[in-house]
SEZA-734860 format. One record per residue (C-alpha): x, y, z; residue in one letter; residue number from 1. Coordinates in Angstrom, 2 decimals. Example, Ala and Ser with C-alpha at 12.3 -4.5 7.8 and 13.67 -1.06 7.14 Angstrom:
BEGIN
+---------+---------+---------+----+-----+
!       X !       Y !       Z ! aa !   i !
+---------+---------+---------+----+-----+
!   12.30 !   -4.50 !    7.80 !  A !   1 !
!   13.67 !   -1.06 !    7.14 !  S !   2 !
+---------+---------+---------+----+-----+
//
This chain:
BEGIN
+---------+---------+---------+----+-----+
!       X !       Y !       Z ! aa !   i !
+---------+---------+---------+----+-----+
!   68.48 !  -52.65 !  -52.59 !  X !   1 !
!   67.54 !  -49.01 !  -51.63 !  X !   2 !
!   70.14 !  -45.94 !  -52.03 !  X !   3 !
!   70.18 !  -46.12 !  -48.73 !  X !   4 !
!   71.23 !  -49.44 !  -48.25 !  X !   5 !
!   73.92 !  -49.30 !  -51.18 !  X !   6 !
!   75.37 !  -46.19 !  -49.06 !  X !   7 !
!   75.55 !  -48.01 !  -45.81 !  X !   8 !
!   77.56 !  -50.97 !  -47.88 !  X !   9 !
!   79.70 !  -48.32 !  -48.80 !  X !  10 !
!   80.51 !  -46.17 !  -45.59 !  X !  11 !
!   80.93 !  -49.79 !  -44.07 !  X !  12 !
!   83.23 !  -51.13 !  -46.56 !  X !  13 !
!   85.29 !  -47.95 !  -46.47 !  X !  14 !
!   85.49 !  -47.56 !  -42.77 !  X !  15 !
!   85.06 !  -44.18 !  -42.61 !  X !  16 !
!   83.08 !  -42.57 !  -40.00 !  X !  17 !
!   80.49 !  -40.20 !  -41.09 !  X !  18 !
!   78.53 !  -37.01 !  -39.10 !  X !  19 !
!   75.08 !  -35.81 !  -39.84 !  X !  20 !
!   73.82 !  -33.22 !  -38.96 !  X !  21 !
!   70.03 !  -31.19 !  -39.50 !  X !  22 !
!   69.20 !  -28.00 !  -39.52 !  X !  23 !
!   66.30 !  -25.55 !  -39.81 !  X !  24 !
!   63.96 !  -23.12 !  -37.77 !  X !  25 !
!   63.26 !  -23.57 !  -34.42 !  X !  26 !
!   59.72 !  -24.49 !  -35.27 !  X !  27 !
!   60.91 !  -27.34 !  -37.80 !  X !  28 !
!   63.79 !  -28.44 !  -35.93 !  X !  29 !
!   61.34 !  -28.82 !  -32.91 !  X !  30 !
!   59.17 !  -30.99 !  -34.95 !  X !  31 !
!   62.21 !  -32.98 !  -35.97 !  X !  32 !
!   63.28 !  -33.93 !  -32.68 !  X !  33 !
!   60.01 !  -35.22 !  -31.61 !  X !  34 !
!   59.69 !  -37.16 !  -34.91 !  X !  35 !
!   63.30 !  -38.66 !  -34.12 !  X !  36 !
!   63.43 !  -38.88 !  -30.29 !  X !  37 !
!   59.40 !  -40.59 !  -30.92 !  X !  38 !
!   61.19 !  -43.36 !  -33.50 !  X !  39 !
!   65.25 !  -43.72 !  -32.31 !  X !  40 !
!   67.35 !  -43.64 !  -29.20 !  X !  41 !
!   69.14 !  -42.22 !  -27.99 !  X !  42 !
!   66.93 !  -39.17 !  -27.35 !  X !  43 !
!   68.61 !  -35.45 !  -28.61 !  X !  44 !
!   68.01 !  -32.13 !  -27.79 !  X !  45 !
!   68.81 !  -28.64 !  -29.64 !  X !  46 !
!   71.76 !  -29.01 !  -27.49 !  X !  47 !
!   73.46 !  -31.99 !  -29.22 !  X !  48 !
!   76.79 !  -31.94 !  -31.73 !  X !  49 !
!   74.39 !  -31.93 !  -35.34 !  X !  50 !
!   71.59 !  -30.22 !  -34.42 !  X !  51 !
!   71.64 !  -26.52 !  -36.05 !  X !  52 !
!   68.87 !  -24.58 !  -34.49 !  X !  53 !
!   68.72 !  -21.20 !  -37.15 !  X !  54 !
!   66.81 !  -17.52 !  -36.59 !  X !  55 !
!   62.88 !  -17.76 !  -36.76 !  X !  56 !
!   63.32 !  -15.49 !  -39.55 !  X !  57 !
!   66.28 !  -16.88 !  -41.41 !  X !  58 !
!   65.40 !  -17.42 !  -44.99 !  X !  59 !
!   64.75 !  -21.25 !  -45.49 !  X !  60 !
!   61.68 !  -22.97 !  -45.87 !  X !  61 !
!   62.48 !  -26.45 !  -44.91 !  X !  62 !
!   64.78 !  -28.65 !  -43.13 !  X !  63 !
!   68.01 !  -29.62 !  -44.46 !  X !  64 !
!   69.42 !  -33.62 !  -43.32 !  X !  65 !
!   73.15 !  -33.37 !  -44.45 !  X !  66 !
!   75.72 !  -36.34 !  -44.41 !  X !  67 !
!   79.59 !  -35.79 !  -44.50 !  X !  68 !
!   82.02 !  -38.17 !  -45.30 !  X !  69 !
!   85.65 !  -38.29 !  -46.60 !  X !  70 !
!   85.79 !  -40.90 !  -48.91 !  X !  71 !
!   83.86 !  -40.83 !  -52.47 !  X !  72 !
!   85.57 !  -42.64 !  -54.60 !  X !  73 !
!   83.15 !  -45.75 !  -55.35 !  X !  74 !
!   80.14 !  -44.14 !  -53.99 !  X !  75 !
!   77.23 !  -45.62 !  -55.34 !  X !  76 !
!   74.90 !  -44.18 !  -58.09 !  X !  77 !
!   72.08 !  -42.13 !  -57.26 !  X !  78 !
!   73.52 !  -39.30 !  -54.83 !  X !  79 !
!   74.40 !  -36.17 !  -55.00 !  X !  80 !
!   77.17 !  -35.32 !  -53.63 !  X !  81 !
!   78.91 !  -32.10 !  -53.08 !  X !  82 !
!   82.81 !  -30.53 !  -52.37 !  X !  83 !
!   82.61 !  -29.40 !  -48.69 !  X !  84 !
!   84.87 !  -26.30 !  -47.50 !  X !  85 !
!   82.51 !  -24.27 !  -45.44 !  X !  86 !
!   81.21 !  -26.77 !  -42.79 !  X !  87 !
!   82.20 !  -29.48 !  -41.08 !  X !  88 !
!   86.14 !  -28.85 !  -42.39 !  X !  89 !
!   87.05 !  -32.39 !  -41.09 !  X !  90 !
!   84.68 !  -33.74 !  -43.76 !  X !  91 !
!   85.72 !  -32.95 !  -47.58 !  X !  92 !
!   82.33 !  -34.00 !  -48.65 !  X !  93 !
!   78.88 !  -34.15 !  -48.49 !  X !  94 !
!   75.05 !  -35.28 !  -49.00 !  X !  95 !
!   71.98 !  -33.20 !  -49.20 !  X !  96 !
!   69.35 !  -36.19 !  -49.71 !  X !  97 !
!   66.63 !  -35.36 !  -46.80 !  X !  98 !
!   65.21 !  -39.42 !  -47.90 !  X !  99 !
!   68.18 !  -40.78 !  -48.34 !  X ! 100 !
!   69.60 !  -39.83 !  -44.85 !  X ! 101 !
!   65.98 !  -40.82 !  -43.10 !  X ! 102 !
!   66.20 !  -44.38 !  -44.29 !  X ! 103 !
!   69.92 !  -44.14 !  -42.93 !  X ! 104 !
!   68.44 !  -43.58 !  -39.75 !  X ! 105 !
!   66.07 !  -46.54 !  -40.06 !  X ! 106 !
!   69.57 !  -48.29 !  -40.46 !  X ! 107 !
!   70.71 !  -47.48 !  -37.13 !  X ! 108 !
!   72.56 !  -43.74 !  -37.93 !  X ! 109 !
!   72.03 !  -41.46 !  -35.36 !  X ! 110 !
!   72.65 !  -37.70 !  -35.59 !  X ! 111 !
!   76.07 !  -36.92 !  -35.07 !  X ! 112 !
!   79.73 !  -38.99 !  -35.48 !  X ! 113 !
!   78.77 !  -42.69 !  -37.09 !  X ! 114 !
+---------+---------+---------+----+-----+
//
């Protein structure tokens, strides 16, 4: 059983709902959406709740796939999860894993509320 997998188990067996969200250049979060809308339905935009569309100059490199949640107690090994006070304040915390989220999406998460 992937991460991925053991994570689904979880958010499932906890209830909670869960949001992700990406973010990155336009150029990069243009790619994205293609790559997403090309694989998954429903289609998004720039224009959807999740989608964070930055400056063409902002100072990142990459795209970022985040997942918040509330819950964390029995979260299973393998992630790396952080305290979240800065975004997404009805979420207390949340995962950076750019893998672990695309194989969530193979899953059936969508960007936004799951």
């Amino acid at each position: 059983m992937t991460v991925a997998e053991k994570l689904d188990d979880y958010i499932r067996m906890t209830g909670q709902d869960v949001f992700i969200e990406v973010e990155g250049k336009p150029d990069k979060i243009d790619a994205f959406i293609n790559q997403y809308n090309f694989k998954y339905s429903p289609a998004i935009s720039r224009f959807v709740d999740g989608i964070i569309t930055l400056q063409p100059d902002a100072n990142k490199w990459g795209l970022e796939l985040r997942l918040y949640l509330n819950d964390k107690d029995g979260l299973p090994k393998g992630l790396s999860i952080t305290h979240n006070d800065a975004y997404r304040g009805n979420y207390s915390y949340r995962i950076n894993d750019i893998g672990v989220i695309r194989e969530l999406f193979d899953l059936g998460y969508r960007i936004g509320l799951n």
